[in-house]
C-alpha positions in Angstrom: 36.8 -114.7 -234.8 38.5 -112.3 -236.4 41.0 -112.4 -239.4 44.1 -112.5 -238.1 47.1 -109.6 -237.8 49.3 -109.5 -240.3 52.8 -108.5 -239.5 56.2 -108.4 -240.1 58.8 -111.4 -239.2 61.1 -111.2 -236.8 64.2 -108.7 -237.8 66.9 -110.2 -239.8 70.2 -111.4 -237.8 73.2 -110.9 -239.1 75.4 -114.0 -240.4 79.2 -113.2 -240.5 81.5 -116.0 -241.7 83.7 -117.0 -239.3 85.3 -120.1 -238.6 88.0 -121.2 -235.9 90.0 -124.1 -236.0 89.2 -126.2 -232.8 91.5 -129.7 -232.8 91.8 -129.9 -236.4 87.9 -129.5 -236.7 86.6 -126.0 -238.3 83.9 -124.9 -236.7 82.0 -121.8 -237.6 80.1 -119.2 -235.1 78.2 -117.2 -237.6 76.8 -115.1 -234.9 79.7 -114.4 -233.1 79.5 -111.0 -233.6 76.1 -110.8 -231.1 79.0 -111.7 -228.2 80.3 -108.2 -228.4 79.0 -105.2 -226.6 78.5 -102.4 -229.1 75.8 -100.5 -230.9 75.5 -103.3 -233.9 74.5 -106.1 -230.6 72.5 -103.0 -229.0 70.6 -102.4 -231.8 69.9 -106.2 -232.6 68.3 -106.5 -229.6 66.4 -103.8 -229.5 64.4 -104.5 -232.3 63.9 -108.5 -231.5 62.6 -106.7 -228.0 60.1 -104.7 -230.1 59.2 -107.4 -232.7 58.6 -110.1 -229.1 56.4 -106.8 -227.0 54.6 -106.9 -230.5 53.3 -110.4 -230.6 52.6 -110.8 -227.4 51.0 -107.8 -226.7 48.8 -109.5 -229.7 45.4 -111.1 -228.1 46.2 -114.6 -227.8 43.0 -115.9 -230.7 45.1 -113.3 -233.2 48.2 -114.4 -232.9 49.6 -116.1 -236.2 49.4 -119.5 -236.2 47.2 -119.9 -233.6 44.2 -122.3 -233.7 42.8 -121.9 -230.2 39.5 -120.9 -232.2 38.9 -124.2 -232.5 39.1 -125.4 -229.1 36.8 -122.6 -227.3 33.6 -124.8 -227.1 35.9 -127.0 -224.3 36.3 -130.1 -225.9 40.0 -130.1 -226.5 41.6 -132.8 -228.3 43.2 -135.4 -226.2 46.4 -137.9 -226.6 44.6 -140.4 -225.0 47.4 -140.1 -222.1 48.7 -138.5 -219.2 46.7 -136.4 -217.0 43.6 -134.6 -217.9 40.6 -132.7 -216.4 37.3 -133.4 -217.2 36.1 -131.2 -220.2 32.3 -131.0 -219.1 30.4 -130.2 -216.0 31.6 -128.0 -213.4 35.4 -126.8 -213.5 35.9 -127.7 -209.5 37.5 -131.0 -209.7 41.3 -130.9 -209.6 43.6 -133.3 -212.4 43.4 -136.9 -212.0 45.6 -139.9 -213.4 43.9 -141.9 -215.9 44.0 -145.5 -214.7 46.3 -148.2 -216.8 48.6 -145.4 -218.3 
């Protein structure tokens, strides 16, 4: 497997301080400024669009904090609940219930 991408965060978000009085409670909307359409909101979203085409146009075994690697052999860990398909053999039977659960 190879080492995985290193990259950037997500962009910063601006955090304004703001606070309206809503029946005698203060109540602050730091991001109230993202409910306005200009060129500051534009922007913002812009570069989240970029920074979200950028991960997931990232193969799925590089993506940071993935551990899929660990899993490809087929046997994936189990809860020991719920529904589940069997994990060897061929991959032609459809989910069944486990009994008691």
């Amino acid at each position: 497997m190879s080492p995985p991408v290193e990259r950037a965060g997500p962009p910063e978000t601006r955090r304004d301080v703001i606070t309206e009085t809503l029946h005698d409670t203060d109540v602050p909307d730091p991001y109230r400024w993202l409910e306005a359409d200009d060129e500051a909101v534009a922007e913002w979203t812009d570069a989240q669009n970029d920074y979200a085409d950028a991960v997931l146009d990232t193969p799925i075994l590089e993506r940071p904090g993935d551990d899929h690697g660990r899993c490809s052999s087929g046997n994936r860990p189990t809860t020991g609940r719920g529904w589940s398909t069997p994990t060897s053999g061929p991959r032609t039977t459809t989910p069944t219930r486990r009994r008691g659960r």
